[in-house]
N, C-alpha and C positions, 0 to 999 in steps of 0.2 A: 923716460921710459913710458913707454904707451901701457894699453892695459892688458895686452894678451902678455906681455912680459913682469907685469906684475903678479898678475894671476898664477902664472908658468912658477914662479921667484917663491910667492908661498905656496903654493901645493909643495914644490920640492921640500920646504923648510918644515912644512906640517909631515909630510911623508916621514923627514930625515929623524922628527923629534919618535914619532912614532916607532921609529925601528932600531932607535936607541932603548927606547923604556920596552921594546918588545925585546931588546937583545938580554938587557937588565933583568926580565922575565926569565927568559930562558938559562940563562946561568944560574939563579937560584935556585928554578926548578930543577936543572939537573945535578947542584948541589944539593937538593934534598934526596933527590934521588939516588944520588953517589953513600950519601949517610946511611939511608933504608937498605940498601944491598948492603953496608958494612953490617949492618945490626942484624939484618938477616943469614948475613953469612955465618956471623958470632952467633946467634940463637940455631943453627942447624950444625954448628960444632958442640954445642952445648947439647942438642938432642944425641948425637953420633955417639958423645962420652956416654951418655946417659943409657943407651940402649946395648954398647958395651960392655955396660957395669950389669946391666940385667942381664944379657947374656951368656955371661960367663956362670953364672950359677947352672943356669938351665942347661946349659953343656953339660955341665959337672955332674949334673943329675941324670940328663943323658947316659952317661959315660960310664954311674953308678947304676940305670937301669941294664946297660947292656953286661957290664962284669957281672951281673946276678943273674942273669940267662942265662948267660955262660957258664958260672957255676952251677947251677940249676942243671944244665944239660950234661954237664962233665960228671956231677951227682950221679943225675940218672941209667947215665952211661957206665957207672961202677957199680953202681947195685946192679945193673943187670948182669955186668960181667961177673959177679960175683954169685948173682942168683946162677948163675949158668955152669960155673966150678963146682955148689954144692951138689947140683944136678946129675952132675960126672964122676959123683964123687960115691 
């Protein structure tokens, strides 16, 4: 072997080691990666229950201010009809 074909021999071999331990790299890192989106997917279900549970009260409470408007107006709405009978009367 002359020397351009020695030279040629290892750069390929230094290249090949390189793009092994760089492949090695990359699989782990996207093994970590793969982990981080499970954990974050589970921690953004955990937030969704969590916000859920808070908003079901605040509905309820909604739901409790709108029925006393309601009645409030339906009130208001009989006493006047009522004030308006005695007036006729």
């Amino acid at each position: 072997m002359d020397l351009t074909q020695t030279i040629t021999l290892s750069v390929i071999i230094v290249l090949t080691i390189f793009l092994v331990v760089i492949g090695f790299q990359v699989f782990f890192v996207l093994r970590d990666f793969r982990k981080t989106l499970f954990r974050m997917n589970r921690l953004l279900d955990d937030a969704d229950d969590l916000i859920t549970q808070i908003k079901k009260p605040i509905e309820a409470t909604g739901n409790l201010l709108t029925s006393a408007v309601a009645g409030i107006g339906i009130a208001h709405f009989l006493k006047r009809i009522g004030k308006h009978e005695r007036e006729q009367k």
